[in-house]
C-alpha positions, 0 to 999 in steps of 0.5 A, spaced: 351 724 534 348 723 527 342 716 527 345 710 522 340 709 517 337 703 515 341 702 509 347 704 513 345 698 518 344 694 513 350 694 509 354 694 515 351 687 516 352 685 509 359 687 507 362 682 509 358 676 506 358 679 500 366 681 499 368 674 500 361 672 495 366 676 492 372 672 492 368 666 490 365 669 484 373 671 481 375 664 483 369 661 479 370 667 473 378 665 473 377 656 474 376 655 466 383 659 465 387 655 469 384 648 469 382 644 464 375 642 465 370 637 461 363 639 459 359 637 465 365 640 469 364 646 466 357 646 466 357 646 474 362 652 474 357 656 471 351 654 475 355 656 482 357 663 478 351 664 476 348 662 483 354 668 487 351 673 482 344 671 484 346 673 490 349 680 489 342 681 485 338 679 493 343 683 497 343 689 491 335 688 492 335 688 499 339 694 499 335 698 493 328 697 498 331 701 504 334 706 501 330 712 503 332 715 496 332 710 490 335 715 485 340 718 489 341 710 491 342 708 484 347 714 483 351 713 487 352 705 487 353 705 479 359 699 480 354 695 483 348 697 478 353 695 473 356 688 476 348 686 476 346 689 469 352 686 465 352 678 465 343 679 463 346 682 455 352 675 456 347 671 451 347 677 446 355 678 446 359 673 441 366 674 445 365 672 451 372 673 453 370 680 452 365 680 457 368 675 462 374 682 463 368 687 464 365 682 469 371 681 472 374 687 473 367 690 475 368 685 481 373 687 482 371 694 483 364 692 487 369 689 492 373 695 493 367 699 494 364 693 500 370 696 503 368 703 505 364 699 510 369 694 513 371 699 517 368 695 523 373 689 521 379 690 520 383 696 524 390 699 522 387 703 518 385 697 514 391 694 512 388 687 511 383 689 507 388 692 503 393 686 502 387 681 501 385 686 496 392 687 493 394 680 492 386 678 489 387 684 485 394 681 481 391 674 481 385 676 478 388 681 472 394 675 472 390 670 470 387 674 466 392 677 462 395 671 461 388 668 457 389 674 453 396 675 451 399 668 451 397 666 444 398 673 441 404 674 436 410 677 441 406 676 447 411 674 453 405 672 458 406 666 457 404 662 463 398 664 469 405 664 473 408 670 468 401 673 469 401 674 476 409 676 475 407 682 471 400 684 475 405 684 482 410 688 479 406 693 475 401 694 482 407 695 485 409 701 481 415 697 481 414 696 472 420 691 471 418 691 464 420 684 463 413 682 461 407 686 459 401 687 455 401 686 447 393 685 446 388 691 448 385 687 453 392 686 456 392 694 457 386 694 459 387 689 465 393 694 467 389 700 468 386 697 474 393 695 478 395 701 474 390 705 478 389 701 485 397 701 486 399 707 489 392 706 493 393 700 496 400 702 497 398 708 500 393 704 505 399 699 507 404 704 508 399 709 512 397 702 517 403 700 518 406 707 520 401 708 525 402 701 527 409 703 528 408 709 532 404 707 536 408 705 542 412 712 540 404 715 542 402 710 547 409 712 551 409 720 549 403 720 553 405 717 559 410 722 560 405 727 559 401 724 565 407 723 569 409 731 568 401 733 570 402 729 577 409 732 578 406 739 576 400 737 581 404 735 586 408 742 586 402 746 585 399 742 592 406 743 595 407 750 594 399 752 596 400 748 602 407 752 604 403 759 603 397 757 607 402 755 613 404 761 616 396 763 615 394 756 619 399 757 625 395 765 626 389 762 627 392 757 631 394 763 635 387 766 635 383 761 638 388 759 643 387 767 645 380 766 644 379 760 648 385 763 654 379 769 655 374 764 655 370 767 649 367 762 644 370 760 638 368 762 631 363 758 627 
């Protein structure tokens, strides 16, 4: 059985404080989009979201350090090396709502990738961690899409709520065509719940599959152990039934040899 390595073992134990670190770093991105807030209001958002982002840079560090191969590491944890380098240019970006997207949905994306590690958490192969992700997902490019599109001339996303009606109907695959995007950060939003969907749809329906058919296996198998033991027990009845006529000529045998008075075999 292969050895966990250090890096392994230590995002283990950081999977799941950095996945709700996550949770609170969207909310904090998408609390100004929903919610009128005055200066000094607005002021202490941003001090706690770049507070959660200074935590994804130490768990990032921490990461990086045990990581026996740096380069391999950084390859293969681009998301994660973008969600770190993105908010360092925010000052030098004149439109910072074009900035809050990337941010946002490289959030998103990190979180997904926690998710290879929360193996350990979450069972029924991962069916929770799918409906959490799902449900954050929609709200996330809801709330988004709604700052992006309502005062776009056509636009039909007018509310957070018509936001989020479109974000589900579009990660559902269901695409009623009711509301949708006329900006192309609009379309843009939609990629991910485009892309994501039949992913997390898969992952549920796999789940809930194997919920199901659990009892179908757990049954099956008890019918199968019930037929070895019949099986056993007809293999035992039927050497004992041949070996009998065996065991009464040697019964025999030693009562002739015991009448002549010689001795028993050992």
């Amino acid at each position: 059985m292969r050895q966990e390595t250090r890096l392994e073992r230590v995002e283990r134990y950081l999977a799941l404080p950095i996945l709700l670190t996550t949770a609170v770093f969207l909310m904090l991105v998408l609390l100004p989009f929903l919610v009128q807030l005055s200066p000094s209001a607005l002021y202490v958002v941003h001090l706690c979201e770049w507070a959660t982002y200074g935590l994804f840079v130490l768990e990032y560090t921490v990461r990086f350090f045990v990581a026996d191969n740096k380069k391999e590491f950084i390859w293969e944890n681009l998301i994660d090396t973008a969600v770190i380098i993105l908010p360092v240019f925010s000052p030098i970006i004149p439109d910072a709502r074009y900035l809050i997207g990337l941010r946002v949905i490289s959030a998103i994306a990190l979180m997904l990738d926690v998710g290879k590690d929360l193996h350990h958490l979450f069972r029924a192969k991962n069916v929770p961690y799918a409906m959490f992700c799902s449900l954050l997902t929609c709200v996330v490019c809801g709330v988004l899409a709604y700052n992006f599109e309502h005062a776009a001339n056509g636009a039909n996303i007018t509310s957070p709520q018509d936001g989020v009606w479109w974000a589900f109907a579009t990660l559902s695959t269901v695409g009623y065509g009711d509301k949708y995007p006329v900006t192309e950060i609009g379309r843009l939003l939609a990629l991910p719940l485009m892309v994501l969907g039949p992913l997390f749809i898969g992952i549920m329906t796999a789940g809930l599959t194997a919920t199901m058919m659990k009892p179908t296996e757990e049954e099956l198998a008890e019918e199968h152990r019930a037929d070895d033991e019949r099986l056993a027990f007809v293999i035992d009845q039927k050497v004992i039934e041949h070996l009998k006529p065996i065991n009464d000529k040697l019964d025999r045998a030693l009562a002739i040899l015991e009448a002549h008075g010689l001795p028993k075999p050992e």
